[in-house]
C-alpha positions, -999 to +999 in steps of 0.1 A: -207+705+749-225+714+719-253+692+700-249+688+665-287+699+651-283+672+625-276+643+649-306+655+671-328+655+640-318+620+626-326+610+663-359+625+665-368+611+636-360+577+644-374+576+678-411+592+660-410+566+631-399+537+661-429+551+682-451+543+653-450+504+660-461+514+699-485+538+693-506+524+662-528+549+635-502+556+608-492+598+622-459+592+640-441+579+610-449+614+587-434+634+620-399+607+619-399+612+577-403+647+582-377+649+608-350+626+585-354+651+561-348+684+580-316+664+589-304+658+552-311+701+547-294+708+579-264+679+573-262+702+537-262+737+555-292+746+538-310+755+573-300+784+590-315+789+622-330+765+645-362+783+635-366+777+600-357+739+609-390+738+632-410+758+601-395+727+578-403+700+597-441+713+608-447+723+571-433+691+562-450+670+589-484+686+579-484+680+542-465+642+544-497+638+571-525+651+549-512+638+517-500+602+522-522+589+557-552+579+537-528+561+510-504+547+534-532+535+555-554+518+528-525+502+521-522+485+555-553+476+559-577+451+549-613+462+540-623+489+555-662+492+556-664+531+555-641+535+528-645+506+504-672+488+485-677+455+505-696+438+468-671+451+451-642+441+467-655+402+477-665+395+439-634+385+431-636+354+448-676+343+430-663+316+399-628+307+417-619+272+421-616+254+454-604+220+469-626+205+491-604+193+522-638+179+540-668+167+529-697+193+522-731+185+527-766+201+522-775+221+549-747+211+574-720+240+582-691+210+582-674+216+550-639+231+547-621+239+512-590+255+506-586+285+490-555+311+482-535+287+508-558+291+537-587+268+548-624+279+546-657+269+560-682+259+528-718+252+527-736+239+495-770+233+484-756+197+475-730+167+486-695+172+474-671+151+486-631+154+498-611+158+472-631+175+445-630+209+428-655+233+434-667+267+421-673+300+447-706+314+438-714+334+469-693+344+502-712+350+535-686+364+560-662+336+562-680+313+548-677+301+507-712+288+494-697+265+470-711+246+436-700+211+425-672+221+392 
């Protein structure tokens, strides 16, 4: 019986880029891609030996990894504290508008507003009551400090 080197290619690939889900950190999936495509060149006949397959899909594998991980990555991620700007990134949220879902008072951590569909804790220097708008003008972990709008 004799294996077609595409088929076994096109496999590889898909059990590498599968293996990604298993085995998290964003490598396997460059190995699978890399794999699909010495499958396309062989499917074409533009592979000869079995050897310059395994010189494709190495050089391949090694420039998909060092090229696109960081990007791909990033991508996936939420903040990352080595790599992005933690003021920079949060400011966005200092002058948005909020719905307070639970009363806020001074110096009590009880408040909750909602804010881009999800519900946050709030704290504010004074009383603001269900049902009103408020402004973000700080953000402490996962708390908003809030102003009265």
């Amino acid at each position: 019986m004799e294996f077609n080197p595409t088929t076994i290619w096109f496999i590889l690939g898909l059990i590498l880029t599968i293996s990604e889900f298993l085995v998290p950190g964003v490598i396997l999936v460059f190995f699978g891609v890399a794999a699909w495509l010495v499958a396309a060149i062989t499917y074409f006949g533009l592979t000869g030996s079995f050897e310059s397959q395994v010189l494709l899909f190495s050089i391949t594998s090694i420039v998909l990894l060092f090229s696109l991980r960081r990007w791909i990555k990033g991508k996936f991620s939420g903040h990352v504290s080595d790599v992005q700007d933690l003021s920079q990134n949060l400011n966005e949220f200092i002058g948005k508008n909020v719905l307070v879902i639970k009363d806020v008072m001074p110096g009590k951590p009880v408040g909750k507003v909602e804010f881009k569909g999800a519900t946050w804790n709030a704290v504010s220097d004074e009383y603001i009551k269900s049902g009103d708008w408020a402004i973000i003008i700080e953000l402490d972990g996962i708390t908003l400090k809030i102003k009265r709008k």
